[in-house]
C-alpha positions as CSV (number, residue, x, y, z in Angstrom):
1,X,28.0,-23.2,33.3
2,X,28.7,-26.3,34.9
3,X,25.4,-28.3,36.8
4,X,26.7,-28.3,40.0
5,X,27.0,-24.3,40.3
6,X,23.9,-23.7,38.9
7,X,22.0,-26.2,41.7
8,X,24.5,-24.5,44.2
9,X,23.1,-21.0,43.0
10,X,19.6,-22.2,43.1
11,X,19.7,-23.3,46.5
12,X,21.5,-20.0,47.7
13,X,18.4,-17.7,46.1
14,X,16.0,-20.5,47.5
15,X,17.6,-19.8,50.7
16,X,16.4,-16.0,50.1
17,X,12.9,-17.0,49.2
18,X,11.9,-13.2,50.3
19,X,14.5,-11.7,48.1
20,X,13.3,-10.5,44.4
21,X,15.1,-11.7,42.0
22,X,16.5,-9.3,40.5
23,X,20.1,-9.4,38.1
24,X,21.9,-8.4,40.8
25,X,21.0,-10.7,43.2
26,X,21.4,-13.4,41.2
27,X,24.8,-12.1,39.5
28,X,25.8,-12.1,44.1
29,X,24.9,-15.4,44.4
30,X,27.3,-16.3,41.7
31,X,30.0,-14.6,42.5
32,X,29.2,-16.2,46.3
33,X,28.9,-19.7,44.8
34,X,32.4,-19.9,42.1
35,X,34.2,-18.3,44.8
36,X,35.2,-15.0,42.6
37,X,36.5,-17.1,40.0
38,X,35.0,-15.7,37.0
39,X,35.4,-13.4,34.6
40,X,33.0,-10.4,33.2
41,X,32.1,-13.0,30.3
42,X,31.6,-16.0,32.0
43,X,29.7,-14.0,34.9
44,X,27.2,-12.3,32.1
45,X,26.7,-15.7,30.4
46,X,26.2,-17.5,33.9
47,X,23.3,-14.4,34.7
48,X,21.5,-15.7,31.7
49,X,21.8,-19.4,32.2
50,X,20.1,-18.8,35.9
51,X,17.7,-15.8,34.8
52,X,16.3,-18.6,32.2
53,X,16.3,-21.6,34.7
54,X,14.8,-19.1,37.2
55,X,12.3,-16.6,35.9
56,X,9.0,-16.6,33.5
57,X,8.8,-19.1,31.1
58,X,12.3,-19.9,30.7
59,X,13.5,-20.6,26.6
60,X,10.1,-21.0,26.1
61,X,9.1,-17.3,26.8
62,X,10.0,-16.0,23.6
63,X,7.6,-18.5,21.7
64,X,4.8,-17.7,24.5
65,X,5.3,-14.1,23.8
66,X,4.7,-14.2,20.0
67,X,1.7,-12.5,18.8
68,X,0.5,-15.4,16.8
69,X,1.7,-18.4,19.2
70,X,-2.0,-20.6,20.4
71,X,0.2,-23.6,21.8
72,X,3.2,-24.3,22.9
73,X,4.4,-28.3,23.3
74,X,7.3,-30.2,25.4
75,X,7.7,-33.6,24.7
76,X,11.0,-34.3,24.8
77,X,14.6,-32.0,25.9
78,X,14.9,-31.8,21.9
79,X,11.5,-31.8,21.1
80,X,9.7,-28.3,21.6
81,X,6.5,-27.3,19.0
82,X,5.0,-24.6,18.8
83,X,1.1,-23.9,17.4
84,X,1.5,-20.1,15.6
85,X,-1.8,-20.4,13.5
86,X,-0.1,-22.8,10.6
87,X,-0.2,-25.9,12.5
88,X,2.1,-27.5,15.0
89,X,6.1,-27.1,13.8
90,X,9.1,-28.4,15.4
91,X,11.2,-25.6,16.8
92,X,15.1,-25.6,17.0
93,X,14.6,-24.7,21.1
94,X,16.6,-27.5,23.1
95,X,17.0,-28.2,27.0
96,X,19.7,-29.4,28.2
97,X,18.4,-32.5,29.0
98,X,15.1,-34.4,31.2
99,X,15.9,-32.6,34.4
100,X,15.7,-29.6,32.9
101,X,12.6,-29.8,31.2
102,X,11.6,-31.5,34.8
103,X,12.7,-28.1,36.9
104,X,10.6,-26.4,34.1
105,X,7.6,-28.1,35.1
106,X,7.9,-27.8,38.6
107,X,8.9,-24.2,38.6
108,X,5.6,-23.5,36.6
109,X,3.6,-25.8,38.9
110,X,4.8,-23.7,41.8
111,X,3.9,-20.2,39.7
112,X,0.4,-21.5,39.3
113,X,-0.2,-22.7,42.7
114,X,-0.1,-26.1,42.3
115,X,2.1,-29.1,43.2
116,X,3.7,-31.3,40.9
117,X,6.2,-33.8,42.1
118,X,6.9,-38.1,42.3
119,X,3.4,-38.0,44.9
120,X,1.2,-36.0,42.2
121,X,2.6,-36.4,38.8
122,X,0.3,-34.3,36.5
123,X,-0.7,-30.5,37.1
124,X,-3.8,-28.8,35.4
125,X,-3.2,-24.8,36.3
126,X,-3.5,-21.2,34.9
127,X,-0.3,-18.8,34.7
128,X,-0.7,-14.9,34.3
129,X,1.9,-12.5,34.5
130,X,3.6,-14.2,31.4
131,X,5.9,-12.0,29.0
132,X,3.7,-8.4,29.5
133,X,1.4,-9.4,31.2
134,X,-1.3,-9.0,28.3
135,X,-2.1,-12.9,28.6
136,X,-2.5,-15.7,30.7
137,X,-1.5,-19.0,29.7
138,X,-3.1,-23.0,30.8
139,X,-1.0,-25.1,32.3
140,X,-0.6,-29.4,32.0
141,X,2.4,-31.1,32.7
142,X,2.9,-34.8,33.6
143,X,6.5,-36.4,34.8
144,X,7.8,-39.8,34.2
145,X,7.2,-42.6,34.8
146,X,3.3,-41.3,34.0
147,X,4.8,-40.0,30.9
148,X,6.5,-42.8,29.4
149,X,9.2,-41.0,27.4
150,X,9.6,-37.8,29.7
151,X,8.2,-34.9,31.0
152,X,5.6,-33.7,28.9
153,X,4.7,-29.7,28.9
154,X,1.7,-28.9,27.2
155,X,0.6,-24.5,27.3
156,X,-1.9,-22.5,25.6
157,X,-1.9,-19.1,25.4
158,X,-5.3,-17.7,26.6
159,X,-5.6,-13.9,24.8
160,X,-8.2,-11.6,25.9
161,X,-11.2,-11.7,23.3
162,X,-11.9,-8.2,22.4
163,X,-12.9,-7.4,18.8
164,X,-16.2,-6.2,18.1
165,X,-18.8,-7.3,15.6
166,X,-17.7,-4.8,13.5
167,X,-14.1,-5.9,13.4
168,X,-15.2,-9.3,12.9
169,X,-16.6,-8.3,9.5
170,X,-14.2,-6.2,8.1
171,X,-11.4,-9.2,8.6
172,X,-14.0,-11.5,6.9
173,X,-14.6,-13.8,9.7
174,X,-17.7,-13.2,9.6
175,X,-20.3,-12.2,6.5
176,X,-22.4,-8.8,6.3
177,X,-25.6,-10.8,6.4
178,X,-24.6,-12.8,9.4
179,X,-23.4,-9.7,11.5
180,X,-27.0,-8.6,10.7
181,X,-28.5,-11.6,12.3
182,X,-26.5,-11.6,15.4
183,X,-27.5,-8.2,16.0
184,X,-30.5,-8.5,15.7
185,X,-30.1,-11.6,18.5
186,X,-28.9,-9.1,20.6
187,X,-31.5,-6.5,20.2
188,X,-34.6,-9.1,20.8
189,X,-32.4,-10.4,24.0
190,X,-32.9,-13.7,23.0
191,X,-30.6,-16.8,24.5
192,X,-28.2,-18.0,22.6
193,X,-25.0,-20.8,22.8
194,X,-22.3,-20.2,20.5
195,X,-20.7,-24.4,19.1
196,X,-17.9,-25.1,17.4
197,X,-14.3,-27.2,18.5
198,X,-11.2,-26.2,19.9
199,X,-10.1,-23.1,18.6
200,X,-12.7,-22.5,16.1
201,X,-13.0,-19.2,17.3
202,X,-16.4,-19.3,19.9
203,X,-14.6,-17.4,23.0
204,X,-14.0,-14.6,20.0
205,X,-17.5,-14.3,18.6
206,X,-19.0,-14.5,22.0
207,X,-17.4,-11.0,23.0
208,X,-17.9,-9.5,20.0
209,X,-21.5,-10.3,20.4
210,X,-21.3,-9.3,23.9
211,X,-19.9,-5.7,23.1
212,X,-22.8,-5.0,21.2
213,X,-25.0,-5.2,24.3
214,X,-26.3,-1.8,25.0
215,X,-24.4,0.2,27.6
216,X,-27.4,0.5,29.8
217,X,-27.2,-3.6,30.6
218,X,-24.8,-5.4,32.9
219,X,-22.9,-8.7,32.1
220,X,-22.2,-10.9,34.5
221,X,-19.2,-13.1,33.1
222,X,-18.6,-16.7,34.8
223,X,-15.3,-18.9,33.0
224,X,-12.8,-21.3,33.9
225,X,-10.5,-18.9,32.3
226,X,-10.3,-15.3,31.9
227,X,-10.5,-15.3,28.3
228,X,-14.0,-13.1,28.0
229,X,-13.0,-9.0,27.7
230,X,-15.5,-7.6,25.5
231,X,-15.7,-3.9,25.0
232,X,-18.7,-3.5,27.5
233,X,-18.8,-0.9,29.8
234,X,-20.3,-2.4,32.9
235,X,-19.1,-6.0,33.2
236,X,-18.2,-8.6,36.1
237,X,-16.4,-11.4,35.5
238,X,-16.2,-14.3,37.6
239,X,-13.8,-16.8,37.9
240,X,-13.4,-20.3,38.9
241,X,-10.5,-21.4,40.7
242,X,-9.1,-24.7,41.3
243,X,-8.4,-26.3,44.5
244,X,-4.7,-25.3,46.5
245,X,-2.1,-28.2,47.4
246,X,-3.4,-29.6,50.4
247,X,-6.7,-29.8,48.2
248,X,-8.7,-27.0,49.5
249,X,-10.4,-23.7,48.3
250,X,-11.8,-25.1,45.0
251,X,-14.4,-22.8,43.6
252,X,-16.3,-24.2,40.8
253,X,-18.7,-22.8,37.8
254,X,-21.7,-24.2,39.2
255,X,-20.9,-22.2,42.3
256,X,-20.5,-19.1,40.2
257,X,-23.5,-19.3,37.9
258,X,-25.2,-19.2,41.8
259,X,-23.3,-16.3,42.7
260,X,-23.6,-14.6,39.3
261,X,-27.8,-15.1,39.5
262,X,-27.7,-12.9,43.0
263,X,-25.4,-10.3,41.2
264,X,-28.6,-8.6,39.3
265,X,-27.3,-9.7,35.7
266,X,-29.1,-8.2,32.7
267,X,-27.3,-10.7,30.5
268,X,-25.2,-14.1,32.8
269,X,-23.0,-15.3,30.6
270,X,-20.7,-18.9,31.1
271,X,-17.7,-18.5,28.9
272,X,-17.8,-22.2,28.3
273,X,-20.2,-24.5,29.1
274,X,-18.5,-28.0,29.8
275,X,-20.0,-29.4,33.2
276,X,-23.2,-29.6,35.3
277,X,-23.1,-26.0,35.5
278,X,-25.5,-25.9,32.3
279,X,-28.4,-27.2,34.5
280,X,-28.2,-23.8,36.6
281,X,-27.9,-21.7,33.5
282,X,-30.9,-23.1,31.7
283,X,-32.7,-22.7,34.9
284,X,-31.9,-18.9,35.2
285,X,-32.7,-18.6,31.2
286,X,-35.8,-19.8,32.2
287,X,-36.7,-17.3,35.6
288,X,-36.7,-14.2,33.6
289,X,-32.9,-13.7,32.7
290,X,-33.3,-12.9,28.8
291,X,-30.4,-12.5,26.7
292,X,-28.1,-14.7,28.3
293,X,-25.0,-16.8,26.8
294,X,-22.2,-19.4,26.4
295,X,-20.4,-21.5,24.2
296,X,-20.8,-25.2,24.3
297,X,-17.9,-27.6,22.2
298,X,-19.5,-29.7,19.6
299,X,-18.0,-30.9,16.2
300,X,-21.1,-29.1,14.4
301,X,-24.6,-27.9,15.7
302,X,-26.2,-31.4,14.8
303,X,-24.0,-32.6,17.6
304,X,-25.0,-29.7,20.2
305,X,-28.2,-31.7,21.8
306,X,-26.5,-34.7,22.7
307,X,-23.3,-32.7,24.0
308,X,-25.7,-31.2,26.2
309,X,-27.5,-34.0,27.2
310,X,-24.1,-35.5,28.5
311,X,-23.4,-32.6,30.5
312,X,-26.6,-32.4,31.9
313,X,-26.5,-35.3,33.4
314,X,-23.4,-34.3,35.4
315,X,-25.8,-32.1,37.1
316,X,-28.5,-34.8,37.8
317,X,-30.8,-33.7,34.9
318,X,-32.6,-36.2,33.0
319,X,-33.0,-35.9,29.2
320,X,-36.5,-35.0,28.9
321,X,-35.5,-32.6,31.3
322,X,-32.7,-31.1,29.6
323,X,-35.0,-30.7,26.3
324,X,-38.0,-29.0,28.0
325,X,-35.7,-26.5,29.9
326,X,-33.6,-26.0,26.3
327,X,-36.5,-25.7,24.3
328,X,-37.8,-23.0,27.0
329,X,-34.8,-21.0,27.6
330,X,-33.1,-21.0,23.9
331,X,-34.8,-22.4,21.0
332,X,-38.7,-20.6,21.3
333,X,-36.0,-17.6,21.0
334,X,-34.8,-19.2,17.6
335,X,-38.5,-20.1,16.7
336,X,-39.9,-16.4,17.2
337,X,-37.6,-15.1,15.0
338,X,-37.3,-17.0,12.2
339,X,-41.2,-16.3,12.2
């Protein structure tokens, strides 16, 4: 399908902006564009090239959709990884060339609200709706000349958490003794931050803690990301959301872990803690709402006090500030019972 009917066919179903698009409409604005030129083989194989340049994902929906896919990677037209639990790998996926990859970007940009062109060249978004709709995915894209070599694509696959403790064990992830202990966390509605690095699994054990909160409770769930879906049968979840094009509407963490406190929480829960929103979650660990959570990335739990501290100061909190209000909220928790 040559370039110049596929930018004509574009700008015909751009034109239609209030139009679904559905094969047939697309499939019209063919026929419309080549002038009725084509045959039943060369019409079905232009319907694919636009339905790809046009809807989801693009070639890089069937990667998104696999079950075991945490990453997927655009660094160059012939250059596509994917992250499927083994590591990155090249894949044999190819654009046609940078302006493809480029349209990609844009199209996604537009699908998450955001704007990506010459004027703002980087995007940081959230996509749902993706393949079933049974995940959302994070967007970043950055377009030349930022990007050196080309439009680089960069999306993670955000899958709802949702195994239990119980399921946990039985896989092996985590041992009988330990599943004892973090029950017994949750019974004595102690505080507690869950550390680890990217993708070490802290979003997982989180909910499966969290669905072994008696039923009686309510969790109220603040996250950058809806990634939090434990099996709890009275939870709110919260949401940030970033700022719109002309820079407007922004609703940060800190100004959900405000909302959240006003909610009547049994447990408050921040799905990740990463800015100066830990300052009003220690302070509501510390006015009477036991049992709370997060997770908080650190290379290993030596490292967790000085990740905080960083943070913490974000939000205007000193460090002998940040350890009296820790030591308060979480570790006297710890103390009691290991005695």
């Amino acid at each position: 399908m040559r370039d110049s009917l596929i930018d004509r066919v574009r700008e015909r179903l751009a034109a239609q902006a209030w139009a679904e698009l559905r094969p047939e409409a697309v499939a019209a604005a063919i026929r419309a564009e080549s002038g009725g030129v084509l045959g039943d083989t060369e019409m079905l194989s232009s319907l694919r090239v636009l339905q790809t340049e046009l809807t989801g994902a693009g070639v890089l929906e069937p990667l998104l959709c696999a079950p075991a896919t945490t990453d997927v990677l655009v660094t160059a037209p012939d250059a596509v990884w994917v992250d499927d639990g083994a590591g990155l790998r090249r894949t044999d996926i190819r654009f046609a060339d940078e302006a493809a990859v480029r349209r990609l970007a844009q199209r996604l940009a537009v699908a998450a609200g955001r704007r990506l062109d010459d004027a703002q060249p980087w995007v940081d978004g959230r996509l749902g709706g993706i393949g079933t709709g049974e995940f959302s995915v994070r967007l970043h894209a950055i377009l030349p000349p930022v990007a050196f070599d080309g439009t680089c694509l960069s999306l993670r696959v955000l899958r709802p958490a949702t195994q239990d403790i119980a399921a946990l064990t039985a896989a092996g992830a985590i041992a009988p003794v330990a599943a004892a202990l973090l029950a017994d966390i949750i019974a004595a509605r102690l505080a507690f931050l869950v550390s680890g690095g990217t993708g070490a699994g802290k979003t997982t054990l989180l909910a499966a803690m969290l669905g072994a909160v008696p039923a009686s409770e309510r969790l109220v769930c603040v996250e950058d990301a809806p990634e939090l879906q434990p099996r709890h049968p009275h939870l709110v979840r919260l949401v940030a959301r970033a700022a719109n094009v002309e820079g407007a509407g922004e609703v940060g963490l800190r100004e959900l872990v405000r909302q959240a406190l006003r909610m009547r929480p049994d447990r408050l829960v921040v799905g990740e803690v990463r800015g100066a929103e830990v300052v009003d979650l220690l302070a509501a660990l510390n006015t009477g709402h036991d049992g709370g959570a997060g997770t908080v990335h650190a290379n290993s739990p030596a490292e967790v006090p000085a990740r905080l501290e960083a943070l913490a100061a974000l939000g205007g909190l000193d460090r002998a500030g940040l350890h009296s209000q820790l030591a308060a909220a979480v570790l006297s928790g710890v103390a009691s019972m290991c005695v």
